[in-house]
PALOKE-763569 format. One record per atom (N, C-alpha, C, CB): chain; residue number from 0; atom name; x, y, z. Coordinates in Angstrom, 3 decimals. Glycine has a CB too. Example, Ala and Ser with C-alpha at 12.3 -4.5 7.8 and 13.67 -1.06 7.14 Angstrom:
REM residues 2
  chain  resi  name        xx        yy        zz
      A     0     N    13.190    -5.690     7.800
      A     0    CA    12.300    -4.500     7.800
      A     0     C    13.200    -3.300     7.800
      A     0    CB    11.308    -4.473     9.046
      A     1     N    12.850    -2.250     7.080
      A     1    CA    13.670    -1.060     7.140
      A     1     C    12.900     0.030     7.870
      A     1    CB    14.084    -0.598     5.725
//
This chain:
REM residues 65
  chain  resi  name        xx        yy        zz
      A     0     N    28.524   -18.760     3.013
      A     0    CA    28.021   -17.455     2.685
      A     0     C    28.413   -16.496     3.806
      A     0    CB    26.487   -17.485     2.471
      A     1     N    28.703   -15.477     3.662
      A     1    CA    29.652   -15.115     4.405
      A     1     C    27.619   -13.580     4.922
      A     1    CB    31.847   -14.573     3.271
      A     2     N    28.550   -13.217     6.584
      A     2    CA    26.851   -12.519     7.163
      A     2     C    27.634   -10.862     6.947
      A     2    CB    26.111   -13.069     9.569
      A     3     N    26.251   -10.493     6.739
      A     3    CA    26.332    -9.141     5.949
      A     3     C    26.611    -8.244     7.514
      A     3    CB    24.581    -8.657     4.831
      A     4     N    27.020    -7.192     7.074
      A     4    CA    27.136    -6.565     8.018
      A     4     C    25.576    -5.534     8.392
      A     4    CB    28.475    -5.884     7.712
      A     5     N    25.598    -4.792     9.374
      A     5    CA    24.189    -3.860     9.533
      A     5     C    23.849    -2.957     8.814
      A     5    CB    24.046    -3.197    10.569
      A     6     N    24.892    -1.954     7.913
      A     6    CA    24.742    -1.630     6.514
      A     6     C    23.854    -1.789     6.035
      A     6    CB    25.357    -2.043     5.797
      A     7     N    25.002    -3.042     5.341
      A     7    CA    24.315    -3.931     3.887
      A     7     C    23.139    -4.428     4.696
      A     7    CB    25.401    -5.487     3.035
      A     8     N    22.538    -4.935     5.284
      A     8    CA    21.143    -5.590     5.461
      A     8     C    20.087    -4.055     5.523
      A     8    CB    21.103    -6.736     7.179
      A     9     N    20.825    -3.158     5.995
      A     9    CA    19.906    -1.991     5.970
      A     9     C    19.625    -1.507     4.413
      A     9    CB    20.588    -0.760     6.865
      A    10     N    20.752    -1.762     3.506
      A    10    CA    20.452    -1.178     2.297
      A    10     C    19.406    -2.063     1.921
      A    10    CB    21.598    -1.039     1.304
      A    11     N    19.656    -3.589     2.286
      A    11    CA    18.629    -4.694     0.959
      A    11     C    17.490    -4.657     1.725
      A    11    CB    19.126    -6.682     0.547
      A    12     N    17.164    -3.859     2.816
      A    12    CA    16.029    -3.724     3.214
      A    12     C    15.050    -2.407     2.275
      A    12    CB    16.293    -3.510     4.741
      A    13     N    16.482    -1.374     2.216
      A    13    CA    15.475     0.113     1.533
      A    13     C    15.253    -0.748     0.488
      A    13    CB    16.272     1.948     1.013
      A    14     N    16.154    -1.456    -0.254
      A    14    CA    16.282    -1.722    -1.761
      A    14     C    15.051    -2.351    -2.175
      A    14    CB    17.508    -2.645    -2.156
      A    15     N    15.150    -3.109    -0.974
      A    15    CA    13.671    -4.507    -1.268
      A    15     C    12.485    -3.662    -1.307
      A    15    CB    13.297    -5.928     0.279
      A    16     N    12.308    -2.096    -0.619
      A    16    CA    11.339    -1.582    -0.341
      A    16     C    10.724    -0.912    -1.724
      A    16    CB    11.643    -0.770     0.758
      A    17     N    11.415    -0.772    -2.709
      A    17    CA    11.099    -0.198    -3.942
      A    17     C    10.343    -1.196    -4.560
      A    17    CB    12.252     0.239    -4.745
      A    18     N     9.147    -1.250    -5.144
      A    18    CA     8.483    -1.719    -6.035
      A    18     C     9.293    -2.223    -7.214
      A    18    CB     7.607    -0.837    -6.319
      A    19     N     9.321    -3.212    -7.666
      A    19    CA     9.694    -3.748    -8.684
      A    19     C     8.703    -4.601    -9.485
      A    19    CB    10.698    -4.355    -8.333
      A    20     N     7.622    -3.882   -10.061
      A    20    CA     6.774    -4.597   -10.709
      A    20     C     7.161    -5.343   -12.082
      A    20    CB     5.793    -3.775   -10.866
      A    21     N     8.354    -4.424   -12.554
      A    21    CA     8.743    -4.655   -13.878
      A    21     C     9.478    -6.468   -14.310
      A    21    CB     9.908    -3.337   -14.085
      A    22     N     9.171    -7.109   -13.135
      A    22    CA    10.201    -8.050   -12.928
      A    22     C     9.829    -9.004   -11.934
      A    22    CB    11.418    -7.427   -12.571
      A    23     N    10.382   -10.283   -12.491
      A    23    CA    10.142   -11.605   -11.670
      A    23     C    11.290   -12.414   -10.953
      A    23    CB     9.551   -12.568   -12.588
      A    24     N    11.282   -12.249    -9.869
      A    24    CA    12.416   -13.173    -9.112
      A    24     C    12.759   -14.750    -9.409
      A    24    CB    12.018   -13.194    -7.665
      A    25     N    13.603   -15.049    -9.929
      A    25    CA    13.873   -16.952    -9.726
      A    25     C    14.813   -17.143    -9.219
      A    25    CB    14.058   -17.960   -10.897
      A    26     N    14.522   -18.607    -8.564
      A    26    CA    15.518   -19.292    -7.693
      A    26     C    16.270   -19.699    -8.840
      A    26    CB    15.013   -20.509    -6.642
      A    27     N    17.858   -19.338    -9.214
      A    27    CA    18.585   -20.103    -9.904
      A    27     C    19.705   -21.020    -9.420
      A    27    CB    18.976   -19.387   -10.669
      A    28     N    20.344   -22.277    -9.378
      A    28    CA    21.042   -22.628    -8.419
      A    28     C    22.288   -22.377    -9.061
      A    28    CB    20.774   -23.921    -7.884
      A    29     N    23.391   -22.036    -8.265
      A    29    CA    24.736   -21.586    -9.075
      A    29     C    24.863   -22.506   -10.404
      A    29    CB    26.214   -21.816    -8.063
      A    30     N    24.549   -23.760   -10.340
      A    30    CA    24.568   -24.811   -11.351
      A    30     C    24.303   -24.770   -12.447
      A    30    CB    24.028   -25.598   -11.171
      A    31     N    23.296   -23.922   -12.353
      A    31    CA    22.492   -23.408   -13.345
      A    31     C    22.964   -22.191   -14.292
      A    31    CB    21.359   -23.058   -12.684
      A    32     N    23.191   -21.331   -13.479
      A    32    CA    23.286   -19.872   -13.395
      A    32     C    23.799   -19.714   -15.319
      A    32    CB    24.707   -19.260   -11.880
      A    33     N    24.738   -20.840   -15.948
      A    33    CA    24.930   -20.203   -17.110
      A    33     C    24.102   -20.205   -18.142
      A    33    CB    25.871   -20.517   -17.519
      A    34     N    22.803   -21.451   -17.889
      A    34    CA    21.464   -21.677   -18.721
      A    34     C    20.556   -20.639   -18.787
      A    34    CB    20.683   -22.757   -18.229
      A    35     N    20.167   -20.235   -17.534
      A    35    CA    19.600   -18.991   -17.020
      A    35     C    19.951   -17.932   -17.540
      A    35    CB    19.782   -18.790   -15.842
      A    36     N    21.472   -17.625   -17.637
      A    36    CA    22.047   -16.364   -18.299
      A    36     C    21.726   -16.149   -19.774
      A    36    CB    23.548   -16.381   -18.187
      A    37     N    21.894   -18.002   -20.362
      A    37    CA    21.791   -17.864   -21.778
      A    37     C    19.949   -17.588   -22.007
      A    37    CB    22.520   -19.441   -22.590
      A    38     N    19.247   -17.794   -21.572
      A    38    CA    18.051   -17.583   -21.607
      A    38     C    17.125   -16.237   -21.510
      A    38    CB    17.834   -18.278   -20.855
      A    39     N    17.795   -15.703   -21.022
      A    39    CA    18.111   -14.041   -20.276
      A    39     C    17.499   -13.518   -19.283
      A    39    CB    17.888   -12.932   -21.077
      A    40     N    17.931   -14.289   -18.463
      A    40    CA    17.716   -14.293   -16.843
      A    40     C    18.663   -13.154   -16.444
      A    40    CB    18.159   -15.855   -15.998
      A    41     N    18.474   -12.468   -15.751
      A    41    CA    19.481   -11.219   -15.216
      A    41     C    19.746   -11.241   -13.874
      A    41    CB    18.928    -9.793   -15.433
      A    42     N    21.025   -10.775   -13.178
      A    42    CA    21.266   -11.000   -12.197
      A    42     C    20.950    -9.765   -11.920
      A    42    CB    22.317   -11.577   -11.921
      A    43     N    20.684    -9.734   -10.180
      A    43    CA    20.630    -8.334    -9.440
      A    43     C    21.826    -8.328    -8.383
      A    43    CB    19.094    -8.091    -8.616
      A    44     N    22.969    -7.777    -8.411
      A    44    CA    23.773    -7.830    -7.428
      A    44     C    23.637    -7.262    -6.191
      A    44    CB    24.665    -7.510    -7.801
      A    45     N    22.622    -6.492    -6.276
      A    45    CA    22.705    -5.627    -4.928
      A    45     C    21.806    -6.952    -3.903
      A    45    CB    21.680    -3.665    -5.105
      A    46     N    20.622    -7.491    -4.640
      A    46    CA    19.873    -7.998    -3.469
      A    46     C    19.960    -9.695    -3.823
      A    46    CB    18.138    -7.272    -3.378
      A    47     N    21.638    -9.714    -4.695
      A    47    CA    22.174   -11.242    -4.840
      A    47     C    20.819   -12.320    -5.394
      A    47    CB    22.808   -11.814    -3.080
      A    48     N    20.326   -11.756    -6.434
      A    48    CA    19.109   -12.682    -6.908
      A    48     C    19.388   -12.738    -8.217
      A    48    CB    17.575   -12.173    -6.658
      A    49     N    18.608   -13.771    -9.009
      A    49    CA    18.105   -13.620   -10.832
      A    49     C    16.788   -13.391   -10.760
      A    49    CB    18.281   -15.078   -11.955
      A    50     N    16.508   -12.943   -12.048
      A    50    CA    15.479   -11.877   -11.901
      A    50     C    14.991   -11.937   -13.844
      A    50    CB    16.360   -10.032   -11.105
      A    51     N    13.598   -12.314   -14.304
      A    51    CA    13.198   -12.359   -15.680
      A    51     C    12.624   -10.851   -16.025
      A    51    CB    12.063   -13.580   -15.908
      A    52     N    12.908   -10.420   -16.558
      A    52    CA    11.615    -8.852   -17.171
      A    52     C    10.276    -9.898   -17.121
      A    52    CB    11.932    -7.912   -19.559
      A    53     N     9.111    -9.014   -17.250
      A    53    CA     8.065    -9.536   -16.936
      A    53     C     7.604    -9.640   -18.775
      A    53    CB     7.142    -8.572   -15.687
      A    54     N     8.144    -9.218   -19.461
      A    54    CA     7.713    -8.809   -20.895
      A    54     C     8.688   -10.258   -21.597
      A    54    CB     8.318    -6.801   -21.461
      A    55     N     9.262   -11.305   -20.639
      A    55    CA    10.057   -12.464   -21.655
      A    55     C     8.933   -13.368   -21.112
      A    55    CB    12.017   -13.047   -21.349
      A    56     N     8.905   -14.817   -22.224
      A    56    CA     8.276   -16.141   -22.100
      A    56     C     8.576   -16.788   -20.413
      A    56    CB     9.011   -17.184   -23.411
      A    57     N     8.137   -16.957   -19.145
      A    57    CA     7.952   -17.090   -18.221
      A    57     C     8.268   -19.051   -18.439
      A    57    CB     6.603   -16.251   -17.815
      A    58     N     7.943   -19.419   -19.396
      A    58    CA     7.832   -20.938   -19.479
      A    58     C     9.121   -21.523   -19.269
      A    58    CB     7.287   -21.436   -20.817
      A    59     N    10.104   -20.977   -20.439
      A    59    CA    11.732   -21.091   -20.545
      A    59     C    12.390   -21.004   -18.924
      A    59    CB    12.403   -19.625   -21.609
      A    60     N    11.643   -20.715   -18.027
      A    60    CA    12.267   -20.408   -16.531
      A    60     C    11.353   -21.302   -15.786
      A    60    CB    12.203   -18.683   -15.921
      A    61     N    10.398   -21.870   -15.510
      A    61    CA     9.423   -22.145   -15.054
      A    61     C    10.390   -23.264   -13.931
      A    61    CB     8.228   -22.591   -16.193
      A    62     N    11.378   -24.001   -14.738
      A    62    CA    12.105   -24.961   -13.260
      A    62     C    12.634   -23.691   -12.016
      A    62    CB    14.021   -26.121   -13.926
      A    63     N    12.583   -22.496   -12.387
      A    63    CA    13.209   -21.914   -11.347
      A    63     C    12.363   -20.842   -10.986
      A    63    CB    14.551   -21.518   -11.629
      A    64     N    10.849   -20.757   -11.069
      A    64    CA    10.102   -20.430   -10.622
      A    64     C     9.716   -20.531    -9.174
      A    64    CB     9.584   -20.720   -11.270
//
């Protein structure tokens, strides 16, 4: 994984600082990543995570809870 520069750690710091109630973080492992997708897990590129709406079945994800 390659180290971010002082920037980018400054942005995923503002970024992280925004409330995101609308939404649930999961650990997906790259392995995974196309089950997850089919399920509709969403990626966030800026702060490199997957991420459920809070309004889908929570169960279907629950290994990557």
């Amino acid at each position: 994984m390659k180290e971010l520069t002082l920037k980018e750690q400054a942005d995923r710091l503002n970024y992280k600082a925004k409330p995101a109630p609308h939404r649930v973080n999961i650990r997906v492992p790259f392995a995974d990543k196309e089950q997850a997708k089919a399920l509709g897990a969403k990626w966030d590129g800026t702060l490199k995570t997957w991420y459920i709406p809070m309004d889908m079945d929570m169960g279907k994800f629950r290994k990557w809870l």
